[in-house]
BAVEXNU-795949 format. One record per atom (N, C-alpha, C, CB): residue in one letter; atom name; x, y, z. Coordinates in Angstrom, 1 decimal, m for minus. Each point is the difference from the previous one (the first is absolute). Glycine has a CB too. Layout:
res|atom|u|v|w
A|CA|X|Y|Z
...
//
This chain:
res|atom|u|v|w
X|N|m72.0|m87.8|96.9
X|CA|0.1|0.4|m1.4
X|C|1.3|0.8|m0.2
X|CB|m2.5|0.0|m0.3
X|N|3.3|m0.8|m0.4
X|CA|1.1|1.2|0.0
X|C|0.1|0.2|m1.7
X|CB|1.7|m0.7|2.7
X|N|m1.8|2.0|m3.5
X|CA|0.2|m0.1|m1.7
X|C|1.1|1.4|0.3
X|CB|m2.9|m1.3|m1.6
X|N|4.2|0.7|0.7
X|CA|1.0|1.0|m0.3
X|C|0.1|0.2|m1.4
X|CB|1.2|m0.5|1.9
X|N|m1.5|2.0|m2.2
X|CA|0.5|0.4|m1.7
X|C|1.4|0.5|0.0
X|CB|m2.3|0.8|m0.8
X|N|2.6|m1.3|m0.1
X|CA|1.6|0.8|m0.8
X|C|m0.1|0.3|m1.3
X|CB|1.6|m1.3|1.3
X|N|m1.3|2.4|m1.1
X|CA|m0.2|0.6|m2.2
X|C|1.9|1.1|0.2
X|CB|m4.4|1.0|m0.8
X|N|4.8|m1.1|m0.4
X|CA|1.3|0.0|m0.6
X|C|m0.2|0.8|m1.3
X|CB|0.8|m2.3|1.0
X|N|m0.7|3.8|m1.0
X|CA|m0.4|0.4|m1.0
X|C|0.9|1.0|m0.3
X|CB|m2.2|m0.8|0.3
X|N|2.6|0.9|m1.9
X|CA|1.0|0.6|m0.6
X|C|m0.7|0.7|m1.5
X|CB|2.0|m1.8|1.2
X|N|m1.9|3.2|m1.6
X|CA|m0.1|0.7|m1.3
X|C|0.7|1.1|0.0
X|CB|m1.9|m0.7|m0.3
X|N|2.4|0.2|m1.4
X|CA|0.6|1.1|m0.6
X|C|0.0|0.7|m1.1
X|CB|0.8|m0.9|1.2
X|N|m0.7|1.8|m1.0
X|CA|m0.4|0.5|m1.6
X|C|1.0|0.8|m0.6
X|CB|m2.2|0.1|0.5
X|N|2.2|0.2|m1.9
X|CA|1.2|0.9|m0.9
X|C|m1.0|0.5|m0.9
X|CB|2.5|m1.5|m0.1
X|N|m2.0|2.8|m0.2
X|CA|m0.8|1.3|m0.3
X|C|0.9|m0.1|m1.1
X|CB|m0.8|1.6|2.1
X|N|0.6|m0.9|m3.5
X|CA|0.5|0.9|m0.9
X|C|m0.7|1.0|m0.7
X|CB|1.2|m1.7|m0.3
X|N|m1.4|2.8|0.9
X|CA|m0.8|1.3|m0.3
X|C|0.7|1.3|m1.0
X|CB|m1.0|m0.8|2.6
X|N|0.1|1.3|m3.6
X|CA|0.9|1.2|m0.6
X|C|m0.4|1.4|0.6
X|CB|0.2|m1.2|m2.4
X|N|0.6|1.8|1.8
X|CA|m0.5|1.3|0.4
X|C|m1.2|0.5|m0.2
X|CB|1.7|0.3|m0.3
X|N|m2.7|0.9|1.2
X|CA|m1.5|0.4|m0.3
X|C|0.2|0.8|m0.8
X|CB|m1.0|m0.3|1.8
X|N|1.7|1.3|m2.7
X|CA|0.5|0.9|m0.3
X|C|m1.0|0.1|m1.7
X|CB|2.7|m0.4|1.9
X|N|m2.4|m1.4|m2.4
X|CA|m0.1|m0.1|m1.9
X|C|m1.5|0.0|m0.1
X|CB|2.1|m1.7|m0.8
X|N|m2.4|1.5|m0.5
X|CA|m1.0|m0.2|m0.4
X|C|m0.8|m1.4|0.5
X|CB|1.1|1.6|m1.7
X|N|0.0|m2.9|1.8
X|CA|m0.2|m1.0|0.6
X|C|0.9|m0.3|1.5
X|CB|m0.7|m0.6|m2.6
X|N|0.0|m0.5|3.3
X|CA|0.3|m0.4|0.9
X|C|0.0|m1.3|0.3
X|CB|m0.3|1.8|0.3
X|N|1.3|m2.1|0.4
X|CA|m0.4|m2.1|m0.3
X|C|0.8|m0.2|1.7
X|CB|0.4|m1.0|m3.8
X|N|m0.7|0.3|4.5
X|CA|m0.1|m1.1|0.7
X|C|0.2|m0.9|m0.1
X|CB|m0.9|0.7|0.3
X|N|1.9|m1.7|m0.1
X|CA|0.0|m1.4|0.4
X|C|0.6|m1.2|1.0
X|CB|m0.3|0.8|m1.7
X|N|m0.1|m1.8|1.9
X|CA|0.6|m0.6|0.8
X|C|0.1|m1.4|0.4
X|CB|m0.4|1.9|0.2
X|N|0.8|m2.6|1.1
X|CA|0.4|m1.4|m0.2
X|C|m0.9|m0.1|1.8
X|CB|3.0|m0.3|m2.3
X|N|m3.9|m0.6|2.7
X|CA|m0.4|m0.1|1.3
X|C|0.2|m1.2|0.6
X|CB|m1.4|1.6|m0.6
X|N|2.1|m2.1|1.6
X|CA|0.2|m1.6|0.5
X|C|m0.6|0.3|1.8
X|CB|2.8|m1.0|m1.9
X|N|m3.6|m0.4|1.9
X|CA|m0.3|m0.1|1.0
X|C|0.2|m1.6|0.7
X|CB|m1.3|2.3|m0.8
X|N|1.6|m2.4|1.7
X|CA|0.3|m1.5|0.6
X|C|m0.6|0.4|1.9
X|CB|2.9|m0.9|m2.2
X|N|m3.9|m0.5|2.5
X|CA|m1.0|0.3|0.9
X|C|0.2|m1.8|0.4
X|CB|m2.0|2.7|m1.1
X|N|2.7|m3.0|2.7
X|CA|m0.2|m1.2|0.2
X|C|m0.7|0.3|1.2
X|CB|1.9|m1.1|m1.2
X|N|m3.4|0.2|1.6
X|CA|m0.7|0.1|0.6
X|C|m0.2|m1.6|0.5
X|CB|m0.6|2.5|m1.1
X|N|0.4|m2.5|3.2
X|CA|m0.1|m1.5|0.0
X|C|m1.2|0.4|1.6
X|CB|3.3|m1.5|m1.3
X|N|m4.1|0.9|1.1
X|CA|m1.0|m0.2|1.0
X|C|0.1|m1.8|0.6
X|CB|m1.8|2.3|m1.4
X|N|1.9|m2.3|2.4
X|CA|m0.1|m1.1|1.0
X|C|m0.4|0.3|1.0
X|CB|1.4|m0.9|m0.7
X|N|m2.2|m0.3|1.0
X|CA|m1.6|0.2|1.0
X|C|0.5|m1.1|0.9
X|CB|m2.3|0.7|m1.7
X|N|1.2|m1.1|2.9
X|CA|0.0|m0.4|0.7
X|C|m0.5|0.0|1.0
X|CB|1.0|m0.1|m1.0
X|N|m2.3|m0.9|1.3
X|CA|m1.4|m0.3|0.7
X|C|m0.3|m1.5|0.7
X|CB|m1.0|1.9|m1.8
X|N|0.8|m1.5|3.1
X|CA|m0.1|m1.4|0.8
X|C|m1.2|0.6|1.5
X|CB|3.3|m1.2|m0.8
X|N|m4.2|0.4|0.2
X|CA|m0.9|0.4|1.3
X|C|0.2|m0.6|1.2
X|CB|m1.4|0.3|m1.4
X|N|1.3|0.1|2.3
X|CA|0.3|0.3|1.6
X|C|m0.9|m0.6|0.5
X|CB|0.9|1.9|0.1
X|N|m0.7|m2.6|1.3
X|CA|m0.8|m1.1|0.9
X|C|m1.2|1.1|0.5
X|CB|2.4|m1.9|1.1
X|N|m2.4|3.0|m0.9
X|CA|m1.2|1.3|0.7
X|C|m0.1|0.1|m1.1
X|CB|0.3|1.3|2.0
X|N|m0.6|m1.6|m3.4
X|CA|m0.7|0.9|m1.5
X|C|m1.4|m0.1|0.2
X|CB|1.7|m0.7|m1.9
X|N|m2.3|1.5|2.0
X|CA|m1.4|m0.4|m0.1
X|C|m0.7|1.1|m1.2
X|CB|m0.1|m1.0|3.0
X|N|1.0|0.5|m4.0
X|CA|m0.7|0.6|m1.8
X|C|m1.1|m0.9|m0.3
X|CB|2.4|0.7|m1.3
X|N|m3.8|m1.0|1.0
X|CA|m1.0|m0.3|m0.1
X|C|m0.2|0.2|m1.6
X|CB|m0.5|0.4|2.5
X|N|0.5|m1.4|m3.3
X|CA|m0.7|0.0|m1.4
X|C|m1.0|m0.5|m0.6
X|CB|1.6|0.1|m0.1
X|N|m2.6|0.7|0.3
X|CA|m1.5|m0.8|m0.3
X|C|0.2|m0.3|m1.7
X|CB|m2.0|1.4|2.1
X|N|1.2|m2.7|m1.9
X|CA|0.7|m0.4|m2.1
X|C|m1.5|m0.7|0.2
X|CB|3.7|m0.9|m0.9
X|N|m4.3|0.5|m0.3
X|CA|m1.1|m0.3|0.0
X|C|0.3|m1.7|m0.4
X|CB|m1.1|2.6|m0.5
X|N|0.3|m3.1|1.0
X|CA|0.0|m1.9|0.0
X|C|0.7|m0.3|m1.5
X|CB|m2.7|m0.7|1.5
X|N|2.0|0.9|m2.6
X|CA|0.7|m0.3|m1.2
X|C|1.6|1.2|m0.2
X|CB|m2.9|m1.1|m1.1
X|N|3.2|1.9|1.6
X|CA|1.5|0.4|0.3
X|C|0.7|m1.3|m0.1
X|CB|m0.4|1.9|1.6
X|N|m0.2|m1.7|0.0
X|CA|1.2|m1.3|0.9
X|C|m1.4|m1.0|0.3
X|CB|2.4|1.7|1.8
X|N|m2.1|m2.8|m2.2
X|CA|m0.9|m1.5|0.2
X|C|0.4|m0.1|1.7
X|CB|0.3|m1.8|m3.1
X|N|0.5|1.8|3.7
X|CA|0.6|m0.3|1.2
X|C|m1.0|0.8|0.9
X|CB|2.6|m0.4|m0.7
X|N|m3.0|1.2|0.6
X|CA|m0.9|0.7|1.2
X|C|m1.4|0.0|m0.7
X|CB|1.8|1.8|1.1
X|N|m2.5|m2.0|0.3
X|CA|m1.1|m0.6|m0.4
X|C|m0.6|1.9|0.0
X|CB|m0.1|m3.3|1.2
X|N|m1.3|3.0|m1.3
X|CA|m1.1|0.6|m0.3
X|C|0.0|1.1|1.1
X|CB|m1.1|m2.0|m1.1
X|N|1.4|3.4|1.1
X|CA|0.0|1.2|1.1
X|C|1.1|m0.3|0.7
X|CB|m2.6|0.5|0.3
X|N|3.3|m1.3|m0.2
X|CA|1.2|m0.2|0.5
X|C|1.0|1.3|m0.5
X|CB|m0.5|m2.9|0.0
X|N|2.0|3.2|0.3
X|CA|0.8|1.2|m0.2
X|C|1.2|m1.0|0.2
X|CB|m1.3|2.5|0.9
X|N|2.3|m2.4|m2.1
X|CA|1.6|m0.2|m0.7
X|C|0.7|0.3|0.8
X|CB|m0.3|0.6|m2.0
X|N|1.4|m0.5|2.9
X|CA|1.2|0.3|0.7
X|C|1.3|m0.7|m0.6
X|CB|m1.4|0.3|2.0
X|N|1.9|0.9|m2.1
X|CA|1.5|m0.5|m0.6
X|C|0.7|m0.7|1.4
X|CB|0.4|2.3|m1.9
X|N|0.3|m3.1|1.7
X|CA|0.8|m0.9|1.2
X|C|1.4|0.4|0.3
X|CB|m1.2|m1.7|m0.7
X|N|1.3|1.7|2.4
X|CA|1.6|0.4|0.0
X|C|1.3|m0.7|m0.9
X|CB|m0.8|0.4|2.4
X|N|1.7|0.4|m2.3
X|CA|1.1|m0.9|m0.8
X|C|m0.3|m0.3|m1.3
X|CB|0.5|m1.0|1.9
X|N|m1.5|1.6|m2.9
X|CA|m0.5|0.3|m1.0
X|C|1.3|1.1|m0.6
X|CB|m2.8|m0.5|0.8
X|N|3.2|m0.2|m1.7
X|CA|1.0|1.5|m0.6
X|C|0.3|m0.6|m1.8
X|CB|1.9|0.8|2.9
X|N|m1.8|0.9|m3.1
X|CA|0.5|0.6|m1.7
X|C|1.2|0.5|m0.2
X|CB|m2.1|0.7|m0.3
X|N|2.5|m0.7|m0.7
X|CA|1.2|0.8|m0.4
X|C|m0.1|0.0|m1.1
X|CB|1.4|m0.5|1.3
X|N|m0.7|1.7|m2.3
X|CA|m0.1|0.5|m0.7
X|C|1.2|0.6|m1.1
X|CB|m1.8|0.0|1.7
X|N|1.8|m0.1|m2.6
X|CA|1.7|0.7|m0.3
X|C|m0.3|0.7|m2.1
X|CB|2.0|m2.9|2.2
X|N|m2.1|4.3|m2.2
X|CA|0.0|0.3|m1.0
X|C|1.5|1.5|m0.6
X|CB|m3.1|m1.4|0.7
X|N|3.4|0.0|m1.6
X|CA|1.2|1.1|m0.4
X|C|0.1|0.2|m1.2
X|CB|1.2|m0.5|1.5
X|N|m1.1|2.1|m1.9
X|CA|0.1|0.3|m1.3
X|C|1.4|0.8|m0.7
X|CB|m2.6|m0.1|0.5
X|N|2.8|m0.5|m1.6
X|CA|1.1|1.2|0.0
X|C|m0.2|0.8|m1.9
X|CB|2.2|m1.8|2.4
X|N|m2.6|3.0|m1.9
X|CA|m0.4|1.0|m1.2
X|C|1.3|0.8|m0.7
X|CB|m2.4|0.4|1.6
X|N|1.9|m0.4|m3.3
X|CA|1.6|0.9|m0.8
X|C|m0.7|0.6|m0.7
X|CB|2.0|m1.4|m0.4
X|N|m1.8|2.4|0.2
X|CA|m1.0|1.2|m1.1
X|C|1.0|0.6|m0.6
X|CB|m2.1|0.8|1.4
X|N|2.1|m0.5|m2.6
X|CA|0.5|0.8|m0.4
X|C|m0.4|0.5|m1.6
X|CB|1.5|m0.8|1.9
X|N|m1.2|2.4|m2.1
X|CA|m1.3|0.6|m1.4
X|C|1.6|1.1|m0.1
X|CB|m4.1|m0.1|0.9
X|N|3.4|0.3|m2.0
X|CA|0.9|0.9|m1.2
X|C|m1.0|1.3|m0.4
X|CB|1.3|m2.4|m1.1
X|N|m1.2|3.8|1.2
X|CA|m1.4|0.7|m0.4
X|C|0.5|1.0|m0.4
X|CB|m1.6|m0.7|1.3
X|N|0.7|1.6|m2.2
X|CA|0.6|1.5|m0.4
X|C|m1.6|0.6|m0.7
X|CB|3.3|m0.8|m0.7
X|N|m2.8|2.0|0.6
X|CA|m0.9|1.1|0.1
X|C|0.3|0.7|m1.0
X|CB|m0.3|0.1|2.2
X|N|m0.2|1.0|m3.2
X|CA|0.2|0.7|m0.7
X|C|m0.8|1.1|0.2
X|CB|0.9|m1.6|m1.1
X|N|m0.7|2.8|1.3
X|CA|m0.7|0.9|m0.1
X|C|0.1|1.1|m1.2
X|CB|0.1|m0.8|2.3
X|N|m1.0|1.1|m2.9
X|CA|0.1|1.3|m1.3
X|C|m0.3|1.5|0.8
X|CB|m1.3|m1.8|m2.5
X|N|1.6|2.4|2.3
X|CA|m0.5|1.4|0.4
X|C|m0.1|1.2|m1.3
X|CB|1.3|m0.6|2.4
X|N|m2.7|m0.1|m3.2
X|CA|m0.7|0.6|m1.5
X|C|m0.1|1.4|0.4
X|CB|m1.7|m2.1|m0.9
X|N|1.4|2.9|2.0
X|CA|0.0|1.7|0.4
X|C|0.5|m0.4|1.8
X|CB|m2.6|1.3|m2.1
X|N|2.7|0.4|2.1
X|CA|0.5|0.1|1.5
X|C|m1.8|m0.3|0.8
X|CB|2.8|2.5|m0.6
X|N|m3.6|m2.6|0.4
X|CA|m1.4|m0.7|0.2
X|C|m0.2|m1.1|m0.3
X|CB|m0.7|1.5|m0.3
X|N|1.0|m2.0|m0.9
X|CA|m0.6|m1.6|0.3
X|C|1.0|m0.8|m0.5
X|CB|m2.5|0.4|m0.3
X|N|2.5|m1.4|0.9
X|CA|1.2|m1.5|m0.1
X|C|m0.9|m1.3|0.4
X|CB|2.6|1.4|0.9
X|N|m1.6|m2.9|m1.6
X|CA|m0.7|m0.9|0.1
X|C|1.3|m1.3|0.5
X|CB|m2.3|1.2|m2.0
X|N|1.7|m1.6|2.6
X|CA|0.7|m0.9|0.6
X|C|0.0|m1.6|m0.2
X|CB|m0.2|1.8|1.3
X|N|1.1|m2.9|m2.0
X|CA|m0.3|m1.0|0.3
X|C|0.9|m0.7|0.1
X|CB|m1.6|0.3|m0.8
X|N|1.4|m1.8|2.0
X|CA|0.4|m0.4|0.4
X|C|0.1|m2.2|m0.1
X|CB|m0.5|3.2|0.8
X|N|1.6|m3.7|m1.1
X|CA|m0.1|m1.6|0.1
X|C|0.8|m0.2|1.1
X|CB|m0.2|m0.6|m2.4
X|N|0.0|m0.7|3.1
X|CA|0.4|m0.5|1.0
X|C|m0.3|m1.7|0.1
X|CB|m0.4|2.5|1.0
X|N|2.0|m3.2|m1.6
X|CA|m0.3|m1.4|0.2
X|C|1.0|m1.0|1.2
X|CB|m0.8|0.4|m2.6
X|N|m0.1|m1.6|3.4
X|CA|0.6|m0.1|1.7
X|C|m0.2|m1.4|m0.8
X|CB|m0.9|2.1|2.8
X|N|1.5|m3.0|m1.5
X|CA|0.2|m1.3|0.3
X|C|m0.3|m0.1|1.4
X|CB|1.5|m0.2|m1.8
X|N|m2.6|m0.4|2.6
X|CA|0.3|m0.7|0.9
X|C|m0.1|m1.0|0.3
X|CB|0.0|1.2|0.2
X|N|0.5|m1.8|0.8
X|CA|0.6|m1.7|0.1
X|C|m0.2|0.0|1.7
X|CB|2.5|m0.3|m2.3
X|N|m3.4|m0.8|2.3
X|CA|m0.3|m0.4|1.5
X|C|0.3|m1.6|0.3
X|CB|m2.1|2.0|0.0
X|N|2.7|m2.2|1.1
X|CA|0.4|m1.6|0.3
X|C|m0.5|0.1|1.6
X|CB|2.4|m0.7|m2.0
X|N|m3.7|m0.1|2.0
X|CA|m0.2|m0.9|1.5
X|C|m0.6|m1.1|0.4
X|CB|0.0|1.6|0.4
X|N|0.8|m1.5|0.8
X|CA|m0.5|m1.8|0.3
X|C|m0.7|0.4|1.4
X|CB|2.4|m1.9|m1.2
X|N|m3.7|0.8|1.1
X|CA|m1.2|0.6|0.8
X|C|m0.2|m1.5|1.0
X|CB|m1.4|2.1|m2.2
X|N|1.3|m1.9|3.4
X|CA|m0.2|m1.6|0.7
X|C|m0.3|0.6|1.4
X|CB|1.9|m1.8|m1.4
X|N|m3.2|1.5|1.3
X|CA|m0.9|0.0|1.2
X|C|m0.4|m1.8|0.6
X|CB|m1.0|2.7|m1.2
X|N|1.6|m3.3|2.2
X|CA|m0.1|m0.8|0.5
X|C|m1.0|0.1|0.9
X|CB|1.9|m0.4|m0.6
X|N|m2.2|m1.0|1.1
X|CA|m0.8|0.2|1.9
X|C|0.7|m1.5|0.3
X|CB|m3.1|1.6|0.0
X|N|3.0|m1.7|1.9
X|CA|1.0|m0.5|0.5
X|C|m1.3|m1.7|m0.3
X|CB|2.1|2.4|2.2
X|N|m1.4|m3.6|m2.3
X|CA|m0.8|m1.5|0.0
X|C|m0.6|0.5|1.2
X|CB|1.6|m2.2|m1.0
X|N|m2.4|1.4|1.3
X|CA|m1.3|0.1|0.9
X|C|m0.6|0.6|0.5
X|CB|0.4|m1.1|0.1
X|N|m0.5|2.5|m0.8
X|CA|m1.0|0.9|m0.2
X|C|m1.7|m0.5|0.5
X|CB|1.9|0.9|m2.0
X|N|m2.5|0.5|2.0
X|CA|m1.4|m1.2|0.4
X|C|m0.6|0.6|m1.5
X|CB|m0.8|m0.2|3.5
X|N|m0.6|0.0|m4.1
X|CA|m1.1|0.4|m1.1
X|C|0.3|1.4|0.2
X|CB|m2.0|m1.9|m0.1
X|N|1.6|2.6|0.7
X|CA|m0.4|1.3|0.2
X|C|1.4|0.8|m0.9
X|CB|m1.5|m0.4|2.8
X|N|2.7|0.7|m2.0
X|CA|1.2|0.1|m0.2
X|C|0.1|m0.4|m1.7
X|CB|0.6|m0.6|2.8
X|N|m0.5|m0.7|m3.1
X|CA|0.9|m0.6|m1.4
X|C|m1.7|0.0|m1.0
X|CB|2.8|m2.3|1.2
X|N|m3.7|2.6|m0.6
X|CA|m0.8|0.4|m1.6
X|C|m0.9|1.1|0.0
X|CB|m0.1|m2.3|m0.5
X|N|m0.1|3.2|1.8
X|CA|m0.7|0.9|0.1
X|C|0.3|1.0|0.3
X|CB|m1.0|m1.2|0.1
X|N|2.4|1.6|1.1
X|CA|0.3|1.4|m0.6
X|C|1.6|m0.2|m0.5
X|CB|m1.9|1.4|1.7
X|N|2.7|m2.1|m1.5
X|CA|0.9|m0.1|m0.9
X|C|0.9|m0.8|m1.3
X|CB|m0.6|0.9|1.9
X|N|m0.2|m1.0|m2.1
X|CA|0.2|m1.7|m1.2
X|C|1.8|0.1|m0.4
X|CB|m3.1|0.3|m1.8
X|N|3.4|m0.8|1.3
X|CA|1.6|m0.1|m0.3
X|C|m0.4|0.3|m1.5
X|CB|1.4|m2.1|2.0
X|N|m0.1|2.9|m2.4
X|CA|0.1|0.2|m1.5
X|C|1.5|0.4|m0.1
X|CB|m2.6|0.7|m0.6
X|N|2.9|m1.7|0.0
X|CA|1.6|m0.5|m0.4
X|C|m0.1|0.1|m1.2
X|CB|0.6|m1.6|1.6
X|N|m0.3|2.4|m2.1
X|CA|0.2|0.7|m1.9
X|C|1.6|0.1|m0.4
X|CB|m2.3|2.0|0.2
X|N|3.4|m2.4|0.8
X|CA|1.1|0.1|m0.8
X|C|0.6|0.9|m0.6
X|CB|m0.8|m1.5|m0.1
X|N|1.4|1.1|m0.8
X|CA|0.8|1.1|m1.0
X|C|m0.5|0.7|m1.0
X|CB|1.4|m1.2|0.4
X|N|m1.7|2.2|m0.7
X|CA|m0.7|0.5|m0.8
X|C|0.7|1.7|m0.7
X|CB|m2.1|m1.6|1.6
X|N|1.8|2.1|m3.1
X|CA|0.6|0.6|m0.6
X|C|m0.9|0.7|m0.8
X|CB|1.7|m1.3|0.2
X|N|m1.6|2.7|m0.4
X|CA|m0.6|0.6|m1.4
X|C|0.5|0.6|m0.4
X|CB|m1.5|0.0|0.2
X|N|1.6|0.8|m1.6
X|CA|0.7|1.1|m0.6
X|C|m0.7|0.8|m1.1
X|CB|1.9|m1.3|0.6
X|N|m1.7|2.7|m0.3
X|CA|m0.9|0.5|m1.3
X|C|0.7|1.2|0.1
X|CB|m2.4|m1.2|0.0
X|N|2.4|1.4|m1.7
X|CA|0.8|0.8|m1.0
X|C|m1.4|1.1|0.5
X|CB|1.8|m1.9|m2.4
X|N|m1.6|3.1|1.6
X|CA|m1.0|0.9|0.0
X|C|0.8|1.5|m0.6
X|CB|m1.5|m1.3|2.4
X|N|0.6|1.8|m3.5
X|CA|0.2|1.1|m0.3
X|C|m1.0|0.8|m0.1
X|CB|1.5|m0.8|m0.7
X|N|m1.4|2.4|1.5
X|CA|m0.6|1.1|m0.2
X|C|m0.4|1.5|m0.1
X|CB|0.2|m1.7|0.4
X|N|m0.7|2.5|m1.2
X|CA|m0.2|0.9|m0.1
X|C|m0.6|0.9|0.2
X|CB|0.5|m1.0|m0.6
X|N|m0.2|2.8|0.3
X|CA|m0.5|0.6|0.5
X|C|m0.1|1.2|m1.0
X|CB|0.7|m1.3|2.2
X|N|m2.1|2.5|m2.3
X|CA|0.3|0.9|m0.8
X|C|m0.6|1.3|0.7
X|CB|0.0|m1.6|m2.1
X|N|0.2|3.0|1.9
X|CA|m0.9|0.7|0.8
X|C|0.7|1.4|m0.8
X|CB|m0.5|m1.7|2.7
X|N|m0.9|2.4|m2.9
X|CA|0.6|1.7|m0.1
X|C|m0.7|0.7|0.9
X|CB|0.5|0.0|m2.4
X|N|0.4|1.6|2.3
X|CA|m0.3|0.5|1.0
X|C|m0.3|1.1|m1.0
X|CB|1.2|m1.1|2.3
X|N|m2.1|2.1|m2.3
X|CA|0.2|1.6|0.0
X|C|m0.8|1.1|1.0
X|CB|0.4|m0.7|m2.4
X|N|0.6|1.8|2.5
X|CA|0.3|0.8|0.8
X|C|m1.1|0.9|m0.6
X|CB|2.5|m0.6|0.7
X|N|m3.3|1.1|m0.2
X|CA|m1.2|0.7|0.1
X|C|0.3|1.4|0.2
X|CB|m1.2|m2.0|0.8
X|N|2.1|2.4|0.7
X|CA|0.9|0.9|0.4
X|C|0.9|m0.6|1.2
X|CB|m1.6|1.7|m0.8
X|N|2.2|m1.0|1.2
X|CA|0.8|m0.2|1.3
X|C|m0.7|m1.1|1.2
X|CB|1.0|2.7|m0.4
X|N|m1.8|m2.4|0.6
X|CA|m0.5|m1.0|0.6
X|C|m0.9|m1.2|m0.1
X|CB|0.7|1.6|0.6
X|N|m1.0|m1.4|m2.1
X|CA|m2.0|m0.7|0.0
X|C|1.0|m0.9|m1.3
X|CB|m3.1|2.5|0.6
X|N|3.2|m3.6|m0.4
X|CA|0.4|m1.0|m0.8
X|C|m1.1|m1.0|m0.9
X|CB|1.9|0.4|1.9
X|N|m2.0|m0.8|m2.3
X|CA|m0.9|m1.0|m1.2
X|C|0.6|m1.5|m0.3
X|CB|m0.5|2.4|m1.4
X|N|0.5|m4.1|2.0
X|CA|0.6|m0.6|m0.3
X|C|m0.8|m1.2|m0.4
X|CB|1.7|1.2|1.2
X|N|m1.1|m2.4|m2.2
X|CA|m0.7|m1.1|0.0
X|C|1.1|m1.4|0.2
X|CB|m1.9|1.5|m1.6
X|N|1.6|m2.3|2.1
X|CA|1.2|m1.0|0.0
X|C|m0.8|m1.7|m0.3
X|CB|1.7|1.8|2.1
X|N|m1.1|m2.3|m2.8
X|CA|m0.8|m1.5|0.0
X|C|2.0|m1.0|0.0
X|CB|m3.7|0.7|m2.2
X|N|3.3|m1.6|2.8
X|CA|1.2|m1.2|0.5
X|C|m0.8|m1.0|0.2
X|CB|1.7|1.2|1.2
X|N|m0.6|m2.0|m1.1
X|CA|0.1|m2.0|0.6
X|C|0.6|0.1|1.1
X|CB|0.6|m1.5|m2.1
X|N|m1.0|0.6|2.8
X|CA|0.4|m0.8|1.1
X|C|0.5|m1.3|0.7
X|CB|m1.1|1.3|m0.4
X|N|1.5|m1.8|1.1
X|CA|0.5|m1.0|0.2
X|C|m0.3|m0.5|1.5
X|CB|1.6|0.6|m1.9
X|N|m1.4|m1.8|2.3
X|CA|0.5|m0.5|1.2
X|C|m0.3|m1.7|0.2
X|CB|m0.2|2.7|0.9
X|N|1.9|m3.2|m0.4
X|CA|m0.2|m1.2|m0.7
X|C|m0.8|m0.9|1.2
X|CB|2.3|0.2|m1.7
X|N|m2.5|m1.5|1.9
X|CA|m0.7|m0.9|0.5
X|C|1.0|0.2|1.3
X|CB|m1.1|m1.6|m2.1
X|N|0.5|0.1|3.3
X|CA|0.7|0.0|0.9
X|C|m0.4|m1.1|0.5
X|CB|0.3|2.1|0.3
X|N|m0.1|m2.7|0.9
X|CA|m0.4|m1.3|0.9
X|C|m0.6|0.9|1.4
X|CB|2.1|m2.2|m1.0
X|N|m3.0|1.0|1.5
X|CA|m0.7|0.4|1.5
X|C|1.0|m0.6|0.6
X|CB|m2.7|0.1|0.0
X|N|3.0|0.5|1.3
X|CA|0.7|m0.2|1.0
X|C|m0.2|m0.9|0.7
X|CB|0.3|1.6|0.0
X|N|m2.0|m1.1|0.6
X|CA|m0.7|m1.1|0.8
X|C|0.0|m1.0|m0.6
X|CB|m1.2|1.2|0.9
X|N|0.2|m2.4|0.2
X|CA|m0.8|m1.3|m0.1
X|C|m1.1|m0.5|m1.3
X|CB|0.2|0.6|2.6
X|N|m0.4|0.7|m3.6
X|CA|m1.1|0.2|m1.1
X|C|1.2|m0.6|m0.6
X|CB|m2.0|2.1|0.1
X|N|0.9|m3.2|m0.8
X|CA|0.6|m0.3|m2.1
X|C|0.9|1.3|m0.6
X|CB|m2.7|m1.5|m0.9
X|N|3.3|0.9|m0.1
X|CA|0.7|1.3|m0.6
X|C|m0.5|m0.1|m1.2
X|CB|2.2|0.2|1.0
//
């Protein structure tokens, strides 16, 4: 079995912050992220394998009744999943400071991300049953894409009780976009 990952990952971010000093305060910014990620596999059973797959008669029609599945030498898979990920969001914050005790904070935040992969899990011709339908089936899905816009929010106040004993409430959105399986599973 040999499976190598490679991931390629880059973020950056730009700040524009004011002084704490005013009555208000504001925050903003620009965030990019770019994430190329590639998994390739590679499985070939051995003349000494003695992996044992009990599968029940209607599994596999090929073995009969209390009989036990064996994967066959020279049985092999390969695998190849590559993605390549772009994010990027725009956000900013505002903060009021109504007393030197209590202030309220809110916040928008809108992203883009963009995913492109192509997914191809093979197995080698003359495989035996066990192998090409029971534990590794082939799923060759190709080229594949999604993209989704998203915007979100955020609000929260705080007041100051005393120096230490604070009082806060916060309610927000969330996000996080889709993805593809790596593995042998449907996507």
């Amino acid at each position: 079995l040999i499976q190598v990952q490679q991931n390629e990952t880059l973020s950056q971010e730009f700040r524009l912050a004011s002084s704490s000093d005013g009555a208000l305060e504001y925050l903003a910014g620009i965030y990019l992220y770019a994430q190329d990620t590639t998994f390739d596999e590679y499985y070939e059973v051995g003349t000494g394998a003695n992996r044992v797959f009990p599968l029940p008669p209607p599994v596999v029609p090929l073995c009969g009744t209390g009989e036990t599945c064996m994967a066959k030498p020279g049985d092999s898979i390969t695998g190849l999943f590559d993605q390549e990920t772009r994010s990027a969001a725009a956000y900013g914050n505002l903060t009021w400071h109504i007393s030197e005790q209590w202030d309220i904070t809110g916040g928008l935040r809108w992203g883009r991300d963009e995913k492109d992969v192509f997914i191809a899990h093979t197995n080698a011709p003359g495989n035996g049953f066990v192998i090409d339908n029971a534990i590794f089936p082939p799923n060759e899905v190709g080229d594949l894409d999604l993209a989704d816009d998203y915007t979100t929010w955020s609000l929260n106040t705080r007041y100051r009780l005393a120096e230490d004993v604070m009082l806060f409430a916060t309610v927000s959105t969330g996000f996080k976009s889709g993805g593809f399986n790596s593995r042998r599973l449907p996507v």
